[in-house]
N, C-alpha and C positions, 0 to 999 in steps of 0.2 A: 504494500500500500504506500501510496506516495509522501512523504514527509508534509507537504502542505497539508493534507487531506486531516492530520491528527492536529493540529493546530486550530484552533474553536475560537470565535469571537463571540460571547452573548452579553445580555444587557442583564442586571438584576435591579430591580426595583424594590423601594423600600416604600412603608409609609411613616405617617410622623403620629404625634410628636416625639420627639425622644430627649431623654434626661441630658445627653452628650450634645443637643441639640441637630446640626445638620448630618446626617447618618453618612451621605453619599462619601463626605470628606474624609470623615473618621476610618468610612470601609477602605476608602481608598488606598492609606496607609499601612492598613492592618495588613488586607489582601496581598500586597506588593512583596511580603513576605513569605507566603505561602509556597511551598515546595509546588511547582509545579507550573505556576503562575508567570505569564512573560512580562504581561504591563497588565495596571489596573489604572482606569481613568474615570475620572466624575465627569456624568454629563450632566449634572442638574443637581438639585440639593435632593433627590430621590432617585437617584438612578445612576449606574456604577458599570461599565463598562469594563468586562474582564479577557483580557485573553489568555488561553493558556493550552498544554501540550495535554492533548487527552491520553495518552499512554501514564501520563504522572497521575492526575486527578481529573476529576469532572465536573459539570455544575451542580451534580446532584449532592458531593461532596462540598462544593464549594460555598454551599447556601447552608450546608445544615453546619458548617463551620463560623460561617459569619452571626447564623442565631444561637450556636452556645456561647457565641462570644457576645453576646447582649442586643444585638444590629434585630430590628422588627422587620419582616421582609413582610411585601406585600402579598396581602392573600385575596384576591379580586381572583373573582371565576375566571376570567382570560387568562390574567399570568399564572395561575395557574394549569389551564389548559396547553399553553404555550411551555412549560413546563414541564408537564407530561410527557408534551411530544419529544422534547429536547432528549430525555432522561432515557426511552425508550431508545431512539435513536445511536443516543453513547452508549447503552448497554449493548444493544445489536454491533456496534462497531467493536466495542471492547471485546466479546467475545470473538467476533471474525478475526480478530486478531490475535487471541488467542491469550488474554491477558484475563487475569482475575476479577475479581469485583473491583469496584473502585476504592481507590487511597481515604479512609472516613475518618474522624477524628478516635486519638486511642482511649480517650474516655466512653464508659458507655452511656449508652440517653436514658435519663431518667425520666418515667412516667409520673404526672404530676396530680394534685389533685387528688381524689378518693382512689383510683386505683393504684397510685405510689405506698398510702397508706394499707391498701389491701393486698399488695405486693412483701410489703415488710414485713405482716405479720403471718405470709406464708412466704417463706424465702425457696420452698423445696418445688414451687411451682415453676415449673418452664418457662420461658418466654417464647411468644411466637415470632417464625421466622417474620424477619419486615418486606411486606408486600407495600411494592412500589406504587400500586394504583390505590393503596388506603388514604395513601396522604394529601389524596390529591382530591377525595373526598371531603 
């Protein structure tokens, strides 16, 4: 597969308000640092332009890193359709290429609200695998 072909430009969108105030700036910085990541740019005080090398990471990594690190991503039925489509997409590419799941953060996600609490006090209970079209739910 051609080297251009693994290189991804997408847009992430945030919404407000936020304690850090302008999120686009904050991400922009944070992102730059990101294993994987070539340039991250603000296009707006909501909206963050990211490129980077899909064989390292992908968007679907890329956003669930920016919201454990505090950043409110937009959750509007589009972008998240647009979304979807993106994730599916890299997934079908990642495997044709024969590469694992995508680079996620090494902490694992905590479930919040009543079911974190009903998770703790059965710790012997499994977790299910993460199906990618729940979240988009």
């Amino acid at each position: 597969m051609d080297e251009k072909q693994l290189i991804k430009t997408h847009e992430i969108w945030f919404r407000g308000p936020h304690h850090e105030g302008e999120q686009a700036r904050h991400a922009e910085h944070f992102a730059r640092w990101l294993p994987g990541v070539i340039s991250a740019r603000r296009r707006g005080p909501f909206c963050l332009e990211v490129e980077y090398d899909l064989s390292i990471i992908c968007l679907k990594a890329l956003r669930r890193i920016l919201q454990e690190a505090g950043f409110h991503l937009d959750a509007a039925l589009m972008e998240k359709l647009k979304c979807a489509l993106v994730d599916y997409t890299e997934q079908n590419q990642r495997e044709a290429l024969g590469l694992d799941g995508c680079s996620m953060p090494a902490q694992k996600n905590r479930a919040s609200g009543e079911a974190s609490v009903i998770r703790d006090r059965h710790e012997d209970i499994p977790e299910r695998p993460d199906d990618p079209w729940r979240h988009y739910l």
